[in-house]
N, C-alpha and C positions, 0 to 999 in steps of 0.2 A: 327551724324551717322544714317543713315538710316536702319528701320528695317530689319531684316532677311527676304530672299526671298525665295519662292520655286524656283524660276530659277534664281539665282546665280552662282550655282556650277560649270556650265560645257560649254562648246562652244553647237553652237543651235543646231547642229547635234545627240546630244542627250538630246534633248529636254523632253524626256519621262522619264528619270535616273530624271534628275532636279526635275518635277512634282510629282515624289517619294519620293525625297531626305530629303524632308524639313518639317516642322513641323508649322502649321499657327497660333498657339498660341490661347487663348482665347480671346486676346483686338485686334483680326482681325475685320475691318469694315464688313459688310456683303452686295455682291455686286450683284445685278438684272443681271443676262446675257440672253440674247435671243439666243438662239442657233437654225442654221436651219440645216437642215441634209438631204442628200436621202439616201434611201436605196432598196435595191433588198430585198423584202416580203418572197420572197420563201421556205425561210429553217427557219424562224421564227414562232412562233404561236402569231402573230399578232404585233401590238405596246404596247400596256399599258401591267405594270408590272403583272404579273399570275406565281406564287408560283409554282415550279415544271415543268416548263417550259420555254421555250429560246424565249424571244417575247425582239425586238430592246429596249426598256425604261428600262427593265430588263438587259439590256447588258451595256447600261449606266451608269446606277446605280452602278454595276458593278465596272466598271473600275475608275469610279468617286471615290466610295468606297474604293477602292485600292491607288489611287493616293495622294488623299487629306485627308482619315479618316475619313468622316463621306461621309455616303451615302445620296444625295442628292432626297429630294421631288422634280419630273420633274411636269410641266402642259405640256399637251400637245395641241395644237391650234384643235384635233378631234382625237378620233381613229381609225384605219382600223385594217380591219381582216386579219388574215392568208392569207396567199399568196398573200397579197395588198401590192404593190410598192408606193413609195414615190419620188417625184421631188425636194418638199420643203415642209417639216415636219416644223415646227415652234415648237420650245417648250423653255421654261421658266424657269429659275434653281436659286437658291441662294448660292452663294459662299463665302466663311469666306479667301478672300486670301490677302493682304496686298500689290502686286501687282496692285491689279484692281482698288485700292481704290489711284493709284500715276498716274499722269495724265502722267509722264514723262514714264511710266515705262505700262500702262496699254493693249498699244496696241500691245508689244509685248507677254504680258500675253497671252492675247486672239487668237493669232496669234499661242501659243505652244498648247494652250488646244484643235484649232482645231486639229493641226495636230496631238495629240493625239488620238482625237477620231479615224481620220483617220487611222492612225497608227495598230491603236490596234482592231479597227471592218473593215475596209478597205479589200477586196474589196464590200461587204454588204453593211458597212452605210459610211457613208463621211461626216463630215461635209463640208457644201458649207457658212457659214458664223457664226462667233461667235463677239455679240456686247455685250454694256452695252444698259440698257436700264433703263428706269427711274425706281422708287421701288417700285412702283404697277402696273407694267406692266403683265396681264397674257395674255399668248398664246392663251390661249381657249378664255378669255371674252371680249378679247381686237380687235378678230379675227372680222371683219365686212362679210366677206364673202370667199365658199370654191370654188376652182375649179378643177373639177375630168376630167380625160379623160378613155375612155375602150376603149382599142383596140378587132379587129376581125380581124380574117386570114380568106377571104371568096373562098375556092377556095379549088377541090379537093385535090391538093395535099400539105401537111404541108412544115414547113420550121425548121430546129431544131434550129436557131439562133434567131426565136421570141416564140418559145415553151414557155418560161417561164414568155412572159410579152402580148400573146394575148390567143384568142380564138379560135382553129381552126374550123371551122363552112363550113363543105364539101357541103351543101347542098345550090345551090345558092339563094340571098338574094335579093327581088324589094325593092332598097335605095330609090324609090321615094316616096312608103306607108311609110316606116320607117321615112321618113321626115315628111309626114303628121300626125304621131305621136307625132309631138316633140313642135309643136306650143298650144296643151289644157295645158300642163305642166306650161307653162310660169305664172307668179303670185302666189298668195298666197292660196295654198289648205292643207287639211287634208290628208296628204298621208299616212293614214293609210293602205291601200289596198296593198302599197309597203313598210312597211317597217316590219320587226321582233318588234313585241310591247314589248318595255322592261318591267322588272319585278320591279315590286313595294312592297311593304311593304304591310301587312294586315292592312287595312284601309285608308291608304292613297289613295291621288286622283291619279286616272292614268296619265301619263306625256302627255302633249301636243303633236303631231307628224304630226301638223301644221308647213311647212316650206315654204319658199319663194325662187320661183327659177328666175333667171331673162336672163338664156339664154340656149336653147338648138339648139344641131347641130350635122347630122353626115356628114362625109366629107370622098370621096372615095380619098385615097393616090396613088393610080395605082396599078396593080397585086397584089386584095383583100384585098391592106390593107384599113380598114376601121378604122374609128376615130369617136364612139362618145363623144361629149365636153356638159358640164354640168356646168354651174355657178350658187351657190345659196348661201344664207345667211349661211345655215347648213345644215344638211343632218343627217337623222336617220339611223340607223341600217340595215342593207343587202340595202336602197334606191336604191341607184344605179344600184346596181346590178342586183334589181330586176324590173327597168325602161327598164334597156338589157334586160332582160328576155323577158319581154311583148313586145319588140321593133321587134326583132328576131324570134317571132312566126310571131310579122304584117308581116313582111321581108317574112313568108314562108309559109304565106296561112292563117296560121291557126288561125288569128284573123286578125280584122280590127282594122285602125286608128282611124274609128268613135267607137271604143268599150273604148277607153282609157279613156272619162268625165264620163261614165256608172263603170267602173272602179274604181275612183276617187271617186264619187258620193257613189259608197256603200261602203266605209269604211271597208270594207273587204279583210284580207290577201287570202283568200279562193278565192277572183274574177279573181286576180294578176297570173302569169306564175311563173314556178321554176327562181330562181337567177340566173344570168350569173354564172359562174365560177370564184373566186379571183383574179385569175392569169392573167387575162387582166383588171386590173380595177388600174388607179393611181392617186394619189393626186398630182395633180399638182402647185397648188397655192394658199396660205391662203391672201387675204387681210387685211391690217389696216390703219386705218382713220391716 
């Protein structure tokens, strides 16, 4: 007799009753799943879980907690901020389900748990794949490299059907300076100048914000849509954003491409331009070896 299932109960159509229904016992195996997700940023306060507020890890948690009884520690493969869209979020969960631990029976598990997420945060987050993965697998340490895109709307007038995932930026932009910005980035610098310096402990040593970037590119899409694409090992706090920032003054005068290594060079948030806007900036892809 095989053990009791949380999806036994019911035909797959209500796949979500099932993930409810059932009780996983204490002598459940406890199973590594990788979970990847996108989601529309906009009505969230960020990813990582923040008490008193609605951020996507928080909404997981959530509904995980509802489902199965114990609310699950997520890792996440990096954070974004408020109003930051996601393509392929990667994150990392431990599950006590009796399912996942039967080879015959595990791929339909993982197959109900997406469409639950779906289900229940949809149309916001989605999962786009849920696997096993070996038992020391994390999101974040396991992650070898991020890839970000920001979109710009360059053109007087806006569009309300990318209001929520670009830039509108009325005033026009020379993409050939903006390029000659993008080739000092490549390799390995201190990008302190870009990035919000996180907060540390009294005494402790300040974090590293030493990162490695190995490609940059913007690319005009036709009628203003512009594309900048960013691939690096990782990425510190507001980075990106504030790489737009500095890119989009080159774009409108009011700095040069040759000011960016002088930039770099002083280690200063103060040398750097205001941050793009959240709302066009997305995670596009986490790599692993």
């Amino acid at each position: 007799m095989h053990e009791p299932s949380l999806f036994d109960a019911n035909p797959s159509d209500e796949a979500d009753s099932q993930i409810d229904s059932g009780e996983t016992g204490p002598t459940s195996p406890v199973s590594r799943v990788r979970l990847t997700i996108a989601y529309d940023g906009t009505d969230f306060r960020g990813l990582a879980p923040n008490p008193g507020v609605r951020t996507v890890v928080g909404e997981l948690q959530r509904i995980f907690g509802a489902a199965f009884g114990v609310v699950p520690d997520i890792v996440m493969s990096g954070r974004t901020d408020a109003g930051v869209h996601a393509a392929s979020q990667v994150l990392s969960l431990d599950l006590s389900l009796p399912d996942l631990a039967d080879p015959e029976r595990a791929d339909d598990a993982l197959e109900r748990i997406g469409r639950m997420v779906s289900s229940r945060l949809g149309p916001e987050v989605v999962a786009t794949a849920v696997e096993l993965a070996e038992p020391d697998f994390s999101a974040r340490f396991d992650a070898t490299g991020r890839s970000y895109s920001y979109r710009i709307l360059n053109r007087p007038i806006g569009d309300p059907t990318r209001a929520r995932y670009s830039w509108h930026v009325t005033e026009p932009l020379n993409l050939a300076v903006m390029r000659l910005a993008c080739d000092p980035l490549i390799g390995e610098h201190d990008f302190s100048s870009f990035c919000r310096r996180p907060k540390v402990s009294p005494g402790s040593e300040p974090l590293s914000l030493v990162r490695r970037i190995t490609r940059t590119s913007w690319t005009d899409h036709g009628d203003g849509d512009l594309e900048f694409r960013i691939d690096g090992s990782a990425f510190c706090h507001q980075m990106v954003r504030s790489i737009v920032g500095f890119h989009v003054a080159v774009g409108r005068g009011r700095r040069t491409a040759g000011e960016l290594r002088s930039v770099l060079a002083a280690k200063d948030r103060q040398q750097a331009e205001q941050p793009a806007p959240p709302h066009g900036l997305h995670l596009i892809d986490v790599q692993y070896s």
